[in-house]
C-alpha positions in Angstrom: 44.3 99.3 24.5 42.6 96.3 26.5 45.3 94.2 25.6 48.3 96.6 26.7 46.5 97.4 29.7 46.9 93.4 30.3 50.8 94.0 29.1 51.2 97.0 31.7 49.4 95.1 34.9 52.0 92.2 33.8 55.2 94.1 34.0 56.0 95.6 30.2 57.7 98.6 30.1 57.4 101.9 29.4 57.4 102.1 25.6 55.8 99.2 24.6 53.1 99.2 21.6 50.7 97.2 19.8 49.5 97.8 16.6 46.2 96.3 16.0 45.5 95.2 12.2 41.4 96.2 12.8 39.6 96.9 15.9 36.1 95.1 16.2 35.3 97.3 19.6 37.4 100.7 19.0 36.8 103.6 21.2 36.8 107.0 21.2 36.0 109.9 23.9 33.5 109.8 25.8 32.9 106.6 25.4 32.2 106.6 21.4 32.5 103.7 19.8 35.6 104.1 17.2 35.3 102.7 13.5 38.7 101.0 12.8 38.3 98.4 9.9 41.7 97.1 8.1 43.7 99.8 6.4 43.8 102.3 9.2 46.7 102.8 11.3 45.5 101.5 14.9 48.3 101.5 18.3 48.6 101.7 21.6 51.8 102.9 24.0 52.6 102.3 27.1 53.9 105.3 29.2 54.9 105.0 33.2 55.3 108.5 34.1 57.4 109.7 36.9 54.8 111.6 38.7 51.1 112.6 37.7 51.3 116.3 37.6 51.2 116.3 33.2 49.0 113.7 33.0 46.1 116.0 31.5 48.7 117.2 29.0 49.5 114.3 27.4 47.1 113.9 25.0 48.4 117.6 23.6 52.1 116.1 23.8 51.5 113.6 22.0 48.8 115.4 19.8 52.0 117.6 18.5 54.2 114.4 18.2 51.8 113.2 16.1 51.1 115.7 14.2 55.1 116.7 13.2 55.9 113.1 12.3 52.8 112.4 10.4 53.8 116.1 8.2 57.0 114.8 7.8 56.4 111.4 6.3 53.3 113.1 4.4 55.4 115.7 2.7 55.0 118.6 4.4 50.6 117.7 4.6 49.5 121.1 7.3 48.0 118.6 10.4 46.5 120.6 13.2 45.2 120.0 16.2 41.7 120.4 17.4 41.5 120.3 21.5 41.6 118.3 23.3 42.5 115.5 21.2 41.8 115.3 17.5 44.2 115.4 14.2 43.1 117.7 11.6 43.9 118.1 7.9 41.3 120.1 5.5 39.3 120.7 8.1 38.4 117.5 8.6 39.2 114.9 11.5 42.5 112.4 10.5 42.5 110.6 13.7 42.4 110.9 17.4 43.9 110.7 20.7 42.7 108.7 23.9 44.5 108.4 27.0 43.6 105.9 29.8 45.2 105.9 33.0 45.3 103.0 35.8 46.2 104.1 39.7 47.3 101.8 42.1 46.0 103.5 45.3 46.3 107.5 44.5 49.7 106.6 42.7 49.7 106.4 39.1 50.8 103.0 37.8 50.7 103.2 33.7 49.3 105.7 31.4 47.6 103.8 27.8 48.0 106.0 24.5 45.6 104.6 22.3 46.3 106.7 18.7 43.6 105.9 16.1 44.3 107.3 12.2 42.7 106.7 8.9 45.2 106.0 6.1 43.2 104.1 3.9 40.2 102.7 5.4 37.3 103.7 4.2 35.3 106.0 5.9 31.6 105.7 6.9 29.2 107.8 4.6 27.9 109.2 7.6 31.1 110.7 8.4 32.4 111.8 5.2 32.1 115.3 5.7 33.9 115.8 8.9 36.5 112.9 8.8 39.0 112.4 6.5 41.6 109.7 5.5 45.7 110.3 5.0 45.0 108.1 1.5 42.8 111.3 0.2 45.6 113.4 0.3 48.7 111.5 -0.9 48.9 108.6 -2.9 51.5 106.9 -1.5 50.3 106.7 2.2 50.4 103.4 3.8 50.9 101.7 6.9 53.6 101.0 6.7 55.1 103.7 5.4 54.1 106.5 8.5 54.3 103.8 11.6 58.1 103.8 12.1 58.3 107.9 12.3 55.1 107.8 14.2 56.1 105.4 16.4 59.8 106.9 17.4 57.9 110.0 18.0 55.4 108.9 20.3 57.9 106.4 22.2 60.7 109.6 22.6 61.0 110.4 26.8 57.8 113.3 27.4 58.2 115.6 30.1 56.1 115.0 33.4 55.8 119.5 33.7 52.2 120.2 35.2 53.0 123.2 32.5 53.6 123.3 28.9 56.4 124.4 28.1 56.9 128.1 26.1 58.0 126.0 23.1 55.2 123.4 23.3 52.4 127.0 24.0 54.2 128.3 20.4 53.4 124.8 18.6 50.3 124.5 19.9 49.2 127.9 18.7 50.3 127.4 15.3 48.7 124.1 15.0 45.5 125.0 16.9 42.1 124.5 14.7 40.0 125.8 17.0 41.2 129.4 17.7 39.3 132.0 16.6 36.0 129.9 15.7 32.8 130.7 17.1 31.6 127.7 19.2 28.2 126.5 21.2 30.0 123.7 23.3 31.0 123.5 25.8 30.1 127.3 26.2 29.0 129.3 23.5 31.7 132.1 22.9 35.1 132.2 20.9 38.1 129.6 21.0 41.0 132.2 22.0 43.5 128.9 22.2 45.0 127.1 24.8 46.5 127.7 28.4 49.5 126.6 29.6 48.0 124.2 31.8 46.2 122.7 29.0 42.1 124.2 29.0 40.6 125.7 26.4 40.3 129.2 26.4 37.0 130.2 25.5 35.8 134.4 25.0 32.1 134.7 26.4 30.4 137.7 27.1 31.4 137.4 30.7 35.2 137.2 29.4 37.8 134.7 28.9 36.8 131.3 30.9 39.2 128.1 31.0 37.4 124.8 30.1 38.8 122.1 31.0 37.0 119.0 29.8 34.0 118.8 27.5 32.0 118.2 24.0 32.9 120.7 21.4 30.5 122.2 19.2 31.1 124.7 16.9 28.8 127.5 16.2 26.4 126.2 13.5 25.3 123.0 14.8 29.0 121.4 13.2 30.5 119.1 16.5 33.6 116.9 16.9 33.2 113.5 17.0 
């Protein structure tokens, strides 16, 4: 991501990617640091929207891009989506999602996609119960093999709409992990899926309240890294 960044300041256009073989200083939300040895799939686009109105709805764009191309070249393999920006498959996180903007005044210059997945890395004993690699789940996964999809996915024109669309609301809500689980973070209550403008509905006592940004936690102590 540090190095497209350098790309975008210098002129590359919208579109542009690098794939990163390993990662010695990954990162991840909230400033997590992001284990990405050799064997995972590791890449960053460039995007130059037109106006910043769906910037906060990009990492759910892309989120469902990613998830359709990676079922395709996976054989059908379910892959939901677990808000904001998480890739799910046996309830267990495949990858993630990390958007970084850079503004030139109050305009927005460049949006950086960074799009982190484990094919067949190992993973970390510590995380072996919540994460999950594509490698686990079909033998033939590579690289190589789910980058080109992936990639013509991700690079395809996204729309700029403050508002998801009614067609991106239905995807969402049959991809969504989240809805219907009882959470403590970021308020304790029910996931009751996503709005239109991209916050996580959440059913407390008090009624249905919008998050917009925050650590989830589900119910149990179990939290998404």
């Amino acid at each position: 991501m540090d190095h497209l960044h350098q790309l975008a300041e210098q002129g590359a256009p919208a579109g542009t990617a690098v794939l990163a073989e390993a990662q010695t200083g990954g990162r991840g939300s909230r400033g997590r640091a992001w284990h990405s040895p050799p064997g995972g799939l590791w890449l960053s686009v460039l995007y130059r929207p037109a106006s910043p109105g769906g910037a906060e709805l990009l990492s759910l764009r892309l989120g469902l891009r990613a998830a359709e191309a990676l079922e395709a070249a996976a054989a059908g393999l379910p892959v939901l989506l677990k808000w904001p920006n998480d890739l799910m498959v046996s309830d267990r996180k495949l990858g993630g999602i990390l958007c970084e903007a850079r503004w030139q005044g109050e305009s927005l210059a460049w949006i950086v996609a960074g799009v982190g997945l484990n094919v067949r890395n190992p993973i970390p004993d510590d995380l072996r119960l919540s994460a999950t690699a594509l490698g686990e789940h079909l033998a033939g996964a590579t690289v190589e093999a789910i980058l080109p999809g992936l990639l013509d996915a991700l690079r395809r024109p996204l729309p700029d709409a403050e508002r998801l669309s009614p067609d991106e609301n239905r995807q969402l809500e049959r991809r969504d992990w989240l809805r219907g689980r009882r959470l403590e973070a970021p308020l304790g209550g029910r996931a009751e899926g996503i709005a239109a403008d991209g916050t996580l509905l959440i059913r407390t006592d008090d009624g249905i309240r919008p998050v917009r940004a925050g650590q989830v936690e589900l119910a149990g102590g179990s939290s998404t890294r």
